[in-house]
C-alpha positions in Angstrom: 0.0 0.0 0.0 1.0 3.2 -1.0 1.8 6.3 1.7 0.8 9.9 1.3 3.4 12.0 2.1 3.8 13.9 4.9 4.7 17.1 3.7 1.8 17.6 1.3 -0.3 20.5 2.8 -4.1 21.6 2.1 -4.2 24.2 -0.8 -6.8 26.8 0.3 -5.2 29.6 -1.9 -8.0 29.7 -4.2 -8.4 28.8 -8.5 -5.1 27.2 -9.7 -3.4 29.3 -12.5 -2.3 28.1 -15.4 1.6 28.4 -15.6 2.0 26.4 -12.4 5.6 25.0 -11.2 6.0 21.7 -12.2 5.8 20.5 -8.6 2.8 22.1 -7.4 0.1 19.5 -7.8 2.0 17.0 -5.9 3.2 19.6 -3.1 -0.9 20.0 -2.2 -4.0 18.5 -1.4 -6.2 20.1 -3.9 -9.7 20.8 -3.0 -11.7 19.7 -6.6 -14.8 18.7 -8.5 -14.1 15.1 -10.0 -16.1 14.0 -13.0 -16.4 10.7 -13.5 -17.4 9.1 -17.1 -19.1 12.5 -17.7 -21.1 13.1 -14.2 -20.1 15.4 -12.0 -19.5 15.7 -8.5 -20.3 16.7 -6.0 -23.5 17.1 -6.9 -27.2 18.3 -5.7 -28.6 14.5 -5.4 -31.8 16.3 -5.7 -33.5 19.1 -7.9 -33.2 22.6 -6.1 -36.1 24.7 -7.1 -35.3 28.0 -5.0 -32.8 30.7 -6.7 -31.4 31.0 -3.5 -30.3 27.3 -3.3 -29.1 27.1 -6.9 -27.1 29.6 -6.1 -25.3 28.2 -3.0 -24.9 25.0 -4.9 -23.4 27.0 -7.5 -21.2 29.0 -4.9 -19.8 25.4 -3.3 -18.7 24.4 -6.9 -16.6 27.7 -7.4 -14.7 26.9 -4.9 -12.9 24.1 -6.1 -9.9 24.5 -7.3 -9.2 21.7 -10.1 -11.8 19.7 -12.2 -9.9 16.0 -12.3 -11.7 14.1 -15.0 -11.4 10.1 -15.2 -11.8 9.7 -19.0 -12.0 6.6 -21.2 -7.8 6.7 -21.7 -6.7 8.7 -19.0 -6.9 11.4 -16.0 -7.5 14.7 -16.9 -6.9 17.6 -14.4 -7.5 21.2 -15.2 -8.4 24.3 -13.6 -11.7 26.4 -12.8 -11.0 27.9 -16.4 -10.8 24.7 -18.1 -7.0 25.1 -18.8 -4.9 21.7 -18.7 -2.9 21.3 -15.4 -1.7 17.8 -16.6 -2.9 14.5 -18.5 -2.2 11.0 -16.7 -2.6 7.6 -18.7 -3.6 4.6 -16.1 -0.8 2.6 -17.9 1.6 5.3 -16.6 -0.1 5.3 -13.2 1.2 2.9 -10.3 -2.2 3.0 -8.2 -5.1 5.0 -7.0 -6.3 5.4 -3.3 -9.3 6.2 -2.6 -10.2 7.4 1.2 -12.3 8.8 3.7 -11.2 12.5 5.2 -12.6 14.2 7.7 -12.6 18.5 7.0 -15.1 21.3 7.4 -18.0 22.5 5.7 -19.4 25.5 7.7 -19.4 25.1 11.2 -19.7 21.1 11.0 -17.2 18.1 10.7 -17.9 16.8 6.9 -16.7 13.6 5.1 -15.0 14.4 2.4 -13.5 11.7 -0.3 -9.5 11.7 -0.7 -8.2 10.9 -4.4 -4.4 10.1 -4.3 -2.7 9.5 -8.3 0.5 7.7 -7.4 2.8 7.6 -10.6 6.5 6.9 -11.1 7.1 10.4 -11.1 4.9 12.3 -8.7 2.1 11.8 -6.3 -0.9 14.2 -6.4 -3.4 14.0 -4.3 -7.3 15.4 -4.4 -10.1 16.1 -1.9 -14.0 16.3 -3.2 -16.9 17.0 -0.6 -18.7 14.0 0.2 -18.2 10.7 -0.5 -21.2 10.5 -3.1 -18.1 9.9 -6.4 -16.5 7.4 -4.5 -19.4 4.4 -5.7 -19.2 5.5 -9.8 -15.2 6.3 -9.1 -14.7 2.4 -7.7 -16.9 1.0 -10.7 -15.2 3.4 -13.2 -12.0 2.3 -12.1 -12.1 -1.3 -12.0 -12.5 -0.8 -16.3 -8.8 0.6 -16.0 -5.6 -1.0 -15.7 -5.1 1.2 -12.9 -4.3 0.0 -9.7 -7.2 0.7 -6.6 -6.1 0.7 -3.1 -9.0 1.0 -0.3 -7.2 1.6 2.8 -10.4 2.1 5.3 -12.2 -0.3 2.6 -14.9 2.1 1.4 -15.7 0.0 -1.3 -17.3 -2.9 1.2 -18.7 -0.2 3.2 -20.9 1.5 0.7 -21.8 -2.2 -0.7 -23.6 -2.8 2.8 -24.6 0.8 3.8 -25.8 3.9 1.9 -23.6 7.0 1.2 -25.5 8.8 4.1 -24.8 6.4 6.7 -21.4 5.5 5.5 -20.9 10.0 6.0 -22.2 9.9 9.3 -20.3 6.7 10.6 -16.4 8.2 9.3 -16.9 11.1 11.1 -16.8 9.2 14.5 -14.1 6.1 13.3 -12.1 8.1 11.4 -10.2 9.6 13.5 -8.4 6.4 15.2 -8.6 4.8 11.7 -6.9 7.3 10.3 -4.1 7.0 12.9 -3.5 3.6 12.1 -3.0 3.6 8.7 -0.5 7.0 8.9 -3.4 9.6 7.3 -4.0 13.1 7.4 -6.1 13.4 10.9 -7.8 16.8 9.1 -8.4 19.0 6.6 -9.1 22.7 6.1 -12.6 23.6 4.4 -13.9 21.3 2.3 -16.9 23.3 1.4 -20.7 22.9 2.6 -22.3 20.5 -0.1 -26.2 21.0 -0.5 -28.3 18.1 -0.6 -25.8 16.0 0.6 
């Protein structure tokens, strides 16, 4: 199993530019929207029909920094004004971990999902609100010759419990889990997701 290391650090800084150092992405946990075989997340998981909460939902996806995209061929990352950061293939990709993280949205403890891209070369590392991609990013993946590693096996969590429930129960295990397999404890703001 792959380690994260321990000097990457929680970007907060805002929309990634274009002409970033070559090391940046893997210096970073990166706050992001992930779209996975064309859906989006996070996302509403239900219609908003007030102004007022299309426009919150709209205000929690401006604040990602990075839009990673898992394409048919490879990983796409760019930023909020759709310039490319940087293009992975999977067959250029030692593994993916996908993991639980606790952060903030608001004034509340949130679980967010934590993407890591190990390659040969670098290892970046991603944090989307909620856990809701992490059930289309497992059965995405598996198409891939990509590597998954489930540290705090999400996978056979959501199989036996809903996204909801499987939320609410990280934010009280996580902690010691995350201790014992050498993870970030917390992050920064994750962002307030609504509907979720």
């Amino acid at each position: 199993m792959h380690q994260i290391p321990k000097d990457v650090v929680y970007y907060e800084a805002g929309p990634l530019r274009s002409n970033l150092p070559d090391h940046f992405l893997s210096s970073y946990i990166i706050r992001s929207i992930i779209r996975v075989d064309g859906q989006l997340f996070p996302q509403s998981g239900r219609k908003i029909d007030n102004v007022m909460g299309r426009a919150i939902f709209a205000g929690v996806k401006t604040i990602s920094t990075a839009v990673v995209s898992f394409d048919s061929d490879r990983i796409r990352i760019y930023n909020s004004n759709g310039d490319n950061l940087r293009q992975l293939s999977y067959q250029m990709s030692e593994a993916i971990q996908l993991a639980p993280i606790l952060g903030m949205a608001g004034a509340n403890f949130a679980t967010s999902l934590l993407i890591t891209i190990f390659t040969t070369q670098e290892t970046i590392v991603f944090v989307n609100p909620g856990l809701k991609a992490a059930p289309s990013l497992f059965k995405f993946l598996k198409t891939t010759e990509l590597k998954i590693e489930d540290p705090f096996k999400l996978q056979e969590r959501l199989a036996k419990s809903s996204v909801m429930d499987v939320t609410q129960k990280y934010r009280f295990t996580y902690p010691k889990e995350a201790e014992k397999l050498g993870y970030p404890e917390f992050i920064g703001n994750v962002g307030a997701i609504w509907g979720e």
